[in-house]
Backbone bond lengths (Angstrom), bond angles and torsions (degrees), N, CA, C in turn:
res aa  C-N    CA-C-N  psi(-1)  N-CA   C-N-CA  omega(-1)  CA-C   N-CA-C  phi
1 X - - - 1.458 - - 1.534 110.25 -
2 X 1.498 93.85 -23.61 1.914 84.72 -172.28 1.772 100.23 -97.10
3 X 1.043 91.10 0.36 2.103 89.92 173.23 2.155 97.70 -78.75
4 X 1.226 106.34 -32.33 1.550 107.42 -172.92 1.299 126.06 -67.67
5 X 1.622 90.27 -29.80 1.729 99.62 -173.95 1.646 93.57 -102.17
6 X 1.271 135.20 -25.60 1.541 107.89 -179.15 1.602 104.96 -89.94
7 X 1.532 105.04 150.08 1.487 113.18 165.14 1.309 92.68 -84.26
8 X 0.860 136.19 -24.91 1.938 129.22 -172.82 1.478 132.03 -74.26
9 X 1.608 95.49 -27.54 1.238 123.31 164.25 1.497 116.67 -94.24
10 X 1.163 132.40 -14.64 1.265 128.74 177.29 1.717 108.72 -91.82
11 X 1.363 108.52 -39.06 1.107 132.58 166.22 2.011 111.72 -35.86
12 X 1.274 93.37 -72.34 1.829 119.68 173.10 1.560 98.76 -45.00
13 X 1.651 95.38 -50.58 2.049 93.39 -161.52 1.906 102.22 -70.45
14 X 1.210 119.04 -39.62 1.101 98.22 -163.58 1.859 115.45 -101.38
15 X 1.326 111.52 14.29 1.355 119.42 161.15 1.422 110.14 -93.18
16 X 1.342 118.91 -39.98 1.895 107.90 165.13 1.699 107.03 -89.16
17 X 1.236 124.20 23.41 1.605 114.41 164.98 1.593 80.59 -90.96
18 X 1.340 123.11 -52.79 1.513 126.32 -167.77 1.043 123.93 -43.50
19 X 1.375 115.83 -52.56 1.123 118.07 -162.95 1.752 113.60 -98.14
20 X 1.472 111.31 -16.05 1.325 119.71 155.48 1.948 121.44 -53.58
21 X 1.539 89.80 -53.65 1.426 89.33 171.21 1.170 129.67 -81.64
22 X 1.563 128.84 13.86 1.444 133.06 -175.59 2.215 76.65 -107.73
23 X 1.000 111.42 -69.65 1.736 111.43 169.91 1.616 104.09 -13.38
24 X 1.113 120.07 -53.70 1.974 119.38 -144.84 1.728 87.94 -92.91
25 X 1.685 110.97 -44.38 0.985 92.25 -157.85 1.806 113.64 -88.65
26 X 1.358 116.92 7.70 1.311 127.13 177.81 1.654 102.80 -79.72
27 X 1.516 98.29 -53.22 1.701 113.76 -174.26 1.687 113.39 -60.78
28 X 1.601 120.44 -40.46 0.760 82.63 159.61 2.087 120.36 -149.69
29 X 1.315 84.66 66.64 1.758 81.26 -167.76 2.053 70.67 -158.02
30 X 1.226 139.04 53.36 1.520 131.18 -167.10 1.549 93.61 -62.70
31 X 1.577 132.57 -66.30 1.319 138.58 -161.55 1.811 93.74 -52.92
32 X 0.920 124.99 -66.88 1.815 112.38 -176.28 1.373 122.40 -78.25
33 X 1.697 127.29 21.27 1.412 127.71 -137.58 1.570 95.62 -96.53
34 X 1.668 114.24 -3.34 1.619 98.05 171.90 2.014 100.41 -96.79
35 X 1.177 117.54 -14.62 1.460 92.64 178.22 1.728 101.98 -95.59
36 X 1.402 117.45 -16.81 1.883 100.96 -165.77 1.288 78.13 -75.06
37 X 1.645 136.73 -70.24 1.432 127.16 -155.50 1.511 115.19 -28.74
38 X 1.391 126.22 -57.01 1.760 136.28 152.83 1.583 92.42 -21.60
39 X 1.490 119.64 -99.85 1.274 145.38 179.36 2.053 95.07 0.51
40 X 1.929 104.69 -70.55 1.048 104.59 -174.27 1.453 126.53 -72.87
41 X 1.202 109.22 -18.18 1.741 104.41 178.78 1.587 89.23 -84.25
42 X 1.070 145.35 14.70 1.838 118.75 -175.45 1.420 85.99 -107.98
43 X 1.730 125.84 -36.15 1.291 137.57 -149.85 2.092 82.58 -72.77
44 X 1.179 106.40 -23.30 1.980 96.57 -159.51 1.568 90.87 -97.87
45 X 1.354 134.84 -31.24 1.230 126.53 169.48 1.401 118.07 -83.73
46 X 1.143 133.24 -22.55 1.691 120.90 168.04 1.307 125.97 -34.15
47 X 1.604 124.35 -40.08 1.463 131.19 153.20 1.513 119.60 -37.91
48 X 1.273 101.06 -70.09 1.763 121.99 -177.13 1.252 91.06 -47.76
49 X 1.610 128.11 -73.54 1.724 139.43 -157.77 1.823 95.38 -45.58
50 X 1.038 111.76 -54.33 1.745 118.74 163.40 1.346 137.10 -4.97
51 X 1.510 69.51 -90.56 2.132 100.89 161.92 1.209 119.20 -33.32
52 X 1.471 90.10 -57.83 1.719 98.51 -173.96 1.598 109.18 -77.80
53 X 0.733 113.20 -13.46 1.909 121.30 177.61 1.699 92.02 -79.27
54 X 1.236 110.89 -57.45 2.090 97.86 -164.14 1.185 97.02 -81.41
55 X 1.088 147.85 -12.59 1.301 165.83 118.08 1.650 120.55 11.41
56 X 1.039 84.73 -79.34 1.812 121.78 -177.86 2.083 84.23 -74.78
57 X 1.220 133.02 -50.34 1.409 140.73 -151.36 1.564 107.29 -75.69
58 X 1.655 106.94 -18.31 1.332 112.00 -146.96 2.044 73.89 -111.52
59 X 1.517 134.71 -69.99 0.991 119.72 155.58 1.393 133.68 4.66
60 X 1.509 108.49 -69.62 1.624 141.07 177.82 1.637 101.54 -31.26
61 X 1.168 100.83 -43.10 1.694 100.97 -140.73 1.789 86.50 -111.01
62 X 1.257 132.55 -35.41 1.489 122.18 172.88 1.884 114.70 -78.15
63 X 1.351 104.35 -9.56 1.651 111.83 -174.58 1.469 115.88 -122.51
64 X 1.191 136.49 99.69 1.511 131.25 175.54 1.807 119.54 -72.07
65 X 1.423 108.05 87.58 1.521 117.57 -161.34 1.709 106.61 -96.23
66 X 1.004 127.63 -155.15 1.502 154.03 159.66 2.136 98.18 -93.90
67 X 1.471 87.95 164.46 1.544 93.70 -175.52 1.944 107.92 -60.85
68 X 1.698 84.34 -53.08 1.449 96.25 -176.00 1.577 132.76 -74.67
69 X 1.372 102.48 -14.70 1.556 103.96 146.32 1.485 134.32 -101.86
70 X 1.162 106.88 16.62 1.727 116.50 160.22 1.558 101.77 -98.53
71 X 1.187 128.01 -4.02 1.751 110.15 177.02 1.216 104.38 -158.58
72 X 1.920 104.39 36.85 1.776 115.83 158.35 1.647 108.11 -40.37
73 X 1.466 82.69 -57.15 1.233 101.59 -161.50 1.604 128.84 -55.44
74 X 1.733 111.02 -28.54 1.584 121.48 155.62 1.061 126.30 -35.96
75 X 1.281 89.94 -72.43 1.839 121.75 162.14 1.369 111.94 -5.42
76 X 1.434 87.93 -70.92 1.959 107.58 -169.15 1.377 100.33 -48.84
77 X 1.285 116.51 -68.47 1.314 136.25 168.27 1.506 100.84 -3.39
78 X 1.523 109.22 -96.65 1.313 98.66 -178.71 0.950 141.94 -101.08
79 X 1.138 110.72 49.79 1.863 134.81 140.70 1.203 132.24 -89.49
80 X 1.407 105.79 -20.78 0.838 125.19 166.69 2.007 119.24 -84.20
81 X 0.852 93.83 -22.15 1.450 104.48 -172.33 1.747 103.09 -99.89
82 X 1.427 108.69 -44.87 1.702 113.68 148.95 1.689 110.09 -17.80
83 X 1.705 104.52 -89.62 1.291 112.79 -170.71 1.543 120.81 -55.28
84 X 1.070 117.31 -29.97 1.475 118.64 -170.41 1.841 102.94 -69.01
85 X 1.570 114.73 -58.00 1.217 126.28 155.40 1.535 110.35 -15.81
86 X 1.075 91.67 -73.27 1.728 102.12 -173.17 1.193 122.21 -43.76
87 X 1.342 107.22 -63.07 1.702 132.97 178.16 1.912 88.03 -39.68
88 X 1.495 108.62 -68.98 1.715 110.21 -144.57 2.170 87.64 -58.93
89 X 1.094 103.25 -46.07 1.643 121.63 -175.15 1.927 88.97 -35.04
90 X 1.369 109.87 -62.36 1.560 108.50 -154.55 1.968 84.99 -67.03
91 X 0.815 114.97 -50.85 1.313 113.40 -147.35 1.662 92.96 -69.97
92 X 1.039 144.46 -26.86 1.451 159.01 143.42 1.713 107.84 -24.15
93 X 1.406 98.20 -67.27 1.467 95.49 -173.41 1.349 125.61 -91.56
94 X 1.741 109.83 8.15 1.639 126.04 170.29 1.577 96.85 -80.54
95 X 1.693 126.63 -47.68 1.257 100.07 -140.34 1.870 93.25 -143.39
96 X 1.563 115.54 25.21 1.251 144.15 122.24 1.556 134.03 -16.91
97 X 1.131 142.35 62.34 1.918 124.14 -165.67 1.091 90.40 -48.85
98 X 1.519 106.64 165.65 1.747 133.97 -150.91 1.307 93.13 -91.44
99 X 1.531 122.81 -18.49 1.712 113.85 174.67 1.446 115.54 -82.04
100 X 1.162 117.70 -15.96 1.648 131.97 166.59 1.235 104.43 -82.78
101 X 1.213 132.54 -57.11 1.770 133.50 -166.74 1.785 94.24 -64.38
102 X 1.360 138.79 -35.95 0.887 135.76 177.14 1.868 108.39 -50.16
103 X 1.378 119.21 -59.11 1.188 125.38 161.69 1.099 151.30 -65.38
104 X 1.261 102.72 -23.49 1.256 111.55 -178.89 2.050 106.64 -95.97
105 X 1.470 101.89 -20.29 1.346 89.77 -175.65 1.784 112.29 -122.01
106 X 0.995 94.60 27.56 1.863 116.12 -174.34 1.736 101.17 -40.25
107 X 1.393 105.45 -95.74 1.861 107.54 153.48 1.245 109.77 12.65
108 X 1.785 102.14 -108.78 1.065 124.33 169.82 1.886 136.88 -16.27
109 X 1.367 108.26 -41.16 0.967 107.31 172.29 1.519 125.85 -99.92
110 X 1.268 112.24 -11.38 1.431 128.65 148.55 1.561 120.05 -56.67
111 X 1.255 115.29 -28.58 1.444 116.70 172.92 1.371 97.70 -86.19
112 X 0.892 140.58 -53.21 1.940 146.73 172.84 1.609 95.10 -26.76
113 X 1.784 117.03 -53.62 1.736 115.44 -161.13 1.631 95.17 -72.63
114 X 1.525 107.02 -47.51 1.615 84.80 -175.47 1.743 122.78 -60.52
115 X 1.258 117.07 -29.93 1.319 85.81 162.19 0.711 131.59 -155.91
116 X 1.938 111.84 86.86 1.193 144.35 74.13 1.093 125.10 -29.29
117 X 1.284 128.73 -25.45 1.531 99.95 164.49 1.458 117.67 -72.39
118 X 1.266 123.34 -43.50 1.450 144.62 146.16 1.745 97.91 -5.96
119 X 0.998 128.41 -41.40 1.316 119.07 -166.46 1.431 121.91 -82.80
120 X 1.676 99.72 -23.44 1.643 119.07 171.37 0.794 107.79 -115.37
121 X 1.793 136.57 36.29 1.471 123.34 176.02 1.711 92.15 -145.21
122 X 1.184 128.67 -18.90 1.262 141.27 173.21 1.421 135.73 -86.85
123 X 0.953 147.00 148.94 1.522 149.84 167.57 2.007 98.24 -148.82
124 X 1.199 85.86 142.02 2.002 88.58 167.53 1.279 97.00 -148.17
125 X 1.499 97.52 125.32 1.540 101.43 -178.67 1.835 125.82 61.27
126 X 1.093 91.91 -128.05 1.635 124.96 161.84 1.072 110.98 -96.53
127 X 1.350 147.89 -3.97 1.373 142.57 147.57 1.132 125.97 -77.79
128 X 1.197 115.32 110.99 1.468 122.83 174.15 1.807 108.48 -82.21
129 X 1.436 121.08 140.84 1.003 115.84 153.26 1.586 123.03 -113.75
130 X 0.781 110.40 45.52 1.248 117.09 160.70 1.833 123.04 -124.92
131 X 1.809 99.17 28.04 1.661 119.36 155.39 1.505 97.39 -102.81
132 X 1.090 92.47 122.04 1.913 104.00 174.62 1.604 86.03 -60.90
133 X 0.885 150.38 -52.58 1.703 135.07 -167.29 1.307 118.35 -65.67
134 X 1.641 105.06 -21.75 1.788 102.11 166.86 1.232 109.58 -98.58
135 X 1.580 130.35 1.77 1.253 142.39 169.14 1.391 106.53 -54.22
136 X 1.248 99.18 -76.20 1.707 119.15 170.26 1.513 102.18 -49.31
137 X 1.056 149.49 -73.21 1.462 126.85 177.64 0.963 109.10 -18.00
138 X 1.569 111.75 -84.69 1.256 128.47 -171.72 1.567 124.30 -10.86
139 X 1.397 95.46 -69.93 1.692 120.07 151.85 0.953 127.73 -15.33
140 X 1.476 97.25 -67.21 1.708 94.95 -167.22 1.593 102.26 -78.80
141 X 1.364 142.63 -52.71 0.974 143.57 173.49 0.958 112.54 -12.72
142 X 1.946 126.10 -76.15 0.734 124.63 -145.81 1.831 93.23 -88.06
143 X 0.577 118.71 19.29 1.571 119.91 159.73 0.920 148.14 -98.12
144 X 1.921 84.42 -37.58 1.857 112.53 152.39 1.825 108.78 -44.59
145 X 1.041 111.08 -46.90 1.304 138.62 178.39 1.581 130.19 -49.85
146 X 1.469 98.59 -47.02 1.358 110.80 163.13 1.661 121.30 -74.10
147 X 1.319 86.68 -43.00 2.086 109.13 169.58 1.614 99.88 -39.52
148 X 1.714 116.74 -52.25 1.346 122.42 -172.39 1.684 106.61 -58.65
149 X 1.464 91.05 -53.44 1.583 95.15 -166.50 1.198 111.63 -69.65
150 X 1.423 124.22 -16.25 1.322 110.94 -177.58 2.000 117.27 -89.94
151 X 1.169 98.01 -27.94 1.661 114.97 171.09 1.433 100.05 -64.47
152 X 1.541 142.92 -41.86 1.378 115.33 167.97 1.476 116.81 -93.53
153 X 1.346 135.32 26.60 1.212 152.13 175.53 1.656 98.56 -100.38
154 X 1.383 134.58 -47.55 1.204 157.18 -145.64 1.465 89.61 -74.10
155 X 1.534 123.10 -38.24 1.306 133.22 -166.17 1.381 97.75 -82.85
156 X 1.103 131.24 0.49 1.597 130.92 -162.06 1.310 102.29 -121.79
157 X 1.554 128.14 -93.04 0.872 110.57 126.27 2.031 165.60 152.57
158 X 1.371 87.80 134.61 2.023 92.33 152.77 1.055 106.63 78.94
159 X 0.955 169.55 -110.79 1.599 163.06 -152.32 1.059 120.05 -121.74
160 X 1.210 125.07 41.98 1.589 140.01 149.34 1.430 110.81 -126.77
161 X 1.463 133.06 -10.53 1.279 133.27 133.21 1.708 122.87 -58.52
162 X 1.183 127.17 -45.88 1.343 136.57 155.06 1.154 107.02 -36.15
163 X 0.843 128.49 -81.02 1.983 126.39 165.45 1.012 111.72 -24.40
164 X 1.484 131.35 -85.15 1.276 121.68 -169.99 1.268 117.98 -69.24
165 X 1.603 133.06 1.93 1.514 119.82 147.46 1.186 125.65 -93.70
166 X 1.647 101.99 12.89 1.996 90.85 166.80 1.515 95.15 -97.27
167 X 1.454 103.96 -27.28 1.512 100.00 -174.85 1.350 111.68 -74.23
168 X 1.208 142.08 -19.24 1.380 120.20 150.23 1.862 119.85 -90.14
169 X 1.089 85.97 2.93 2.052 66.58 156.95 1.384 102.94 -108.45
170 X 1.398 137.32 19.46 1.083 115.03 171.65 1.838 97.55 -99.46
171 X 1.262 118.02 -25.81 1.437 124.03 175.16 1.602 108.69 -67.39
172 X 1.264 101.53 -39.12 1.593 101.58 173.97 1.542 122.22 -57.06
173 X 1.496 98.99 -43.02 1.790 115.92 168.21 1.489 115.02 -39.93
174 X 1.748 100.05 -66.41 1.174 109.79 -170.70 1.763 116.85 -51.62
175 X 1.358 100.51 -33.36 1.501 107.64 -166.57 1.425 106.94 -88.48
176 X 1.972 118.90 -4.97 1.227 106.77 153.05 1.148 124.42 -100.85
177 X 1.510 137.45 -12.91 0.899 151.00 131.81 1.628 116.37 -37.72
C-alpha cells in the first residue's frame, strides 16, 4: 500500500524491478534477454497491477462515480509505470556497451527498423516521414495510442496488457535513447 501512495517509492520499485530484470535476463537467458527482461518486469508487477485493481474495486463499490473517475487512478498507474520503464530503458541504452545493447535491445530495435522503413515508404498528407522530427512524432503518437488501447484492454484482460505496456516503453526508451 505504501508503494501506491508514494511516487518515490514507486519510482525506486520500478527502476530496480528494471534493471534487475534486464540483469537476470542477460545473465541468464542472453539470446532472448530483450523479450524475457519485458516477460520479467510484467511477472514483478502483476501483484502491484492487482492491488491497484481490488483497490480501485473496493472504492467502486463504497463510491458511485463516472467510469473515468472510478479507474483515474489505474490509469495513473500505468503511465506512470509507462514512463518510469522508459526513462530506465533510455538510460540503459545511453550508457549500456554495444555488446549488451546488442542483447538487451534486439526486439526492440527491430521494431525501431520496421518503422523506419515507414519513413521511406510513407507520406500522410502533409506529413512527411521521412523528417526524423516527424519520425519521432509519429512514434510517439502512435504509442500514445497503443498506451490508450492498452489501458482499455487492461480492463479485459490484466497482464497481457502489462506486457505490452512495458514492452512499448521499453521501445519508446530505446528510440529516445
Amino acid at each position: 500500500d505504501r508503494l501506491i501512495n508514494s511516487k518515490f517509492l514507486l519510482f525506486l520499485y520500478t527502476a530496480i524491478i528494471t534493471l534487475v530484470s534486464v540483469v537476470m535476463a542477460v545473465i541468464f537467458y542472453p539470446d532472448s534477454a530483450s523479450v524475457l527482461s519485458i516477460a520479467f518486469i510484467t511477472i514483478a508487477f502483476v501483484y502491484f497491477m492487482t492491488t491497484v485493481l481490488v483497490r480501485t474495486e473496493k472504492e467502486v463499490l463504497t463510491h458511485e462515480t463516472s467510469f473515468f473517475k472510478r479507474y483515474f487512478f489505474v490509469v495513473e498507474m500505468y503511465v506512470k509505470i509507462f514512463i518510469i520503464v522508459s526513462a530506465t530503458f533510455t538510460l540503459l541504452f545511453v550508457f549500456l556497451p554495444d555488446n549488451y545493447k546488442d542483447k538487451v535491445f534486439t526486439e526492440q530495435v527491430k521494431i525501431i527498423g520496421n518503422v523506419d522503413s515507414l519513413r521511406s515508404a510513407i507520406t500522410i498528407g502533409n506529413f512527411s516521414l521521412s523528417d526524423p522530427s516527424g519520425l519521432f512524432s509519429y512514434i510517439f503518437m502512435n504509442n500514445l495510442g497503443v498506451l490508450l488501447a492498452l489501458l482499455l484492454f487492461s480492463f479485459l484482460y490484466g497482464a497481457g496488457s502489462l506486457f505490452i505496456n512495458i514492452f512499448q516503453a521499453s521501445v519508446f526508451g530505446t528510440i529516445v535513447g
